[in-house]
C-alpha positions as CSV (number, residue, x, y, z in Angstrom):
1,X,0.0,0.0,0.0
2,X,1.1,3.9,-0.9
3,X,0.2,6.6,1.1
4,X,-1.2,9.0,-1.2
5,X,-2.8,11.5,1.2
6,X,-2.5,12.7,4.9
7,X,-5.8,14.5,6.0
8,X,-6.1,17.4,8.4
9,X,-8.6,15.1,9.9
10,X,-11.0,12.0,9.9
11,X,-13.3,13.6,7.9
12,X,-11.0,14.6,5.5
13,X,-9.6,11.6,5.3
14,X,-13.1,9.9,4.9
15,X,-13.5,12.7,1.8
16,X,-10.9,11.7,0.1
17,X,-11.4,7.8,0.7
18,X,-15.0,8.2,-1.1
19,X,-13.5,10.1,-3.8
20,X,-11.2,7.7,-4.6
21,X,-13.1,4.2,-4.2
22,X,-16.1,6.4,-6.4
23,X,-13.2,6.0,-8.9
24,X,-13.1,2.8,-8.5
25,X,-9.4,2.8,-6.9
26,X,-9.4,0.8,-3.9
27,X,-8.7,2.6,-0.8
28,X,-7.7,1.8,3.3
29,X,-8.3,4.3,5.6
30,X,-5.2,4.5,8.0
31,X,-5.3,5.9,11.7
32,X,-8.6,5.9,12.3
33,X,-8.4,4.4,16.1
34,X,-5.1,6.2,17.0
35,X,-7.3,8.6,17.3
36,X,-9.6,7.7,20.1
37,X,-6.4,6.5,21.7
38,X,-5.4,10.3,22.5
39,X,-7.9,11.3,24.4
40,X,-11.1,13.9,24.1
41,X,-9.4,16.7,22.0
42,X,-9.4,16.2,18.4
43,X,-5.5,15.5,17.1
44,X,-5.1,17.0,13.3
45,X,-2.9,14.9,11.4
46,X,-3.3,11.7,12.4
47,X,-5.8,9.8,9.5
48,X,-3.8,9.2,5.7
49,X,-5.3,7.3,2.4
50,X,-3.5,4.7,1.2
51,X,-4.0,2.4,-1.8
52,X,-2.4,-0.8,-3.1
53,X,0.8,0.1,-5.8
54,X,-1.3,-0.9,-8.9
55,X,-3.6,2.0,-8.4
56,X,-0.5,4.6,-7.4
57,X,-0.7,7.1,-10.1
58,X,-4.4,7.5,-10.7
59,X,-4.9,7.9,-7.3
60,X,-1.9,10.8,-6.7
61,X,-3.9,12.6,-10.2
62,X,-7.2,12.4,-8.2
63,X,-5.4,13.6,-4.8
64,X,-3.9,16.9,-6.5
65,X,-7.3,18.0,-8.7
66,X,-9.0,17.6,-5.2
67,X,-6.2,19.7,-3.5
68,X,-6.4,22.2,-6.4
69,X,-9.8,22.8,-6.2
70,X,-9.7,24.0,-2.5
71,X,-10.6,20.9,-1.1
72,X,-14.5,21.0,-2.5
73,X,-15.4,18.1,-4.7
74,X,-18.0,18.2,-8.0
75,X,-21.2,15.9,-7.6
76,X,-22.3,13.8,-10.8
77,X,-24.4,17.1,-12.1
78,X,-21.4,19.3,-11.7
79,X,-22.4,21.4,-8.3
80,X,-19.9,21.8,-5.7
């Protein structure tokens, strides 16, 4: 598996995952319960996408458009 994003946070993280697997790139969540292991403040930093080595480049493509547009993703009708 590649590491192809690190999120702010879970929810990011979870963003991106979506995106990706919508793609039909398969994609593994990593640092989801290390998390819940520090405590009741929210850690930033912590969650990253990974995906297996086959799927490397697609996935880095789809990683910087989603960067490059701010962070805001397009729905199948083309809103934001």
């Amino acid at each position: 598996m590649i590491k192809v994003f690190r999120a702010r946070d879970f929810h990011e993280a979870m963003v991106v995952k979506a995106m990706l697997e919508h793609h039909n790139i398969p994609a593994h969540l990593d640092g989801y319960y290390l998390q819940g292991g520090i405590g009741e403040l929210p850690v930033l930093g912590l969650s990253s996408v990974s995906v297996p080595e086959a799927f490397e480049e697609q996935a880095w493509r789809l990683v910087q458009e989603y960067l490059s547009g701010g962070g805001e993703l397009e729905t199948e009708n083309g809103d934001s």
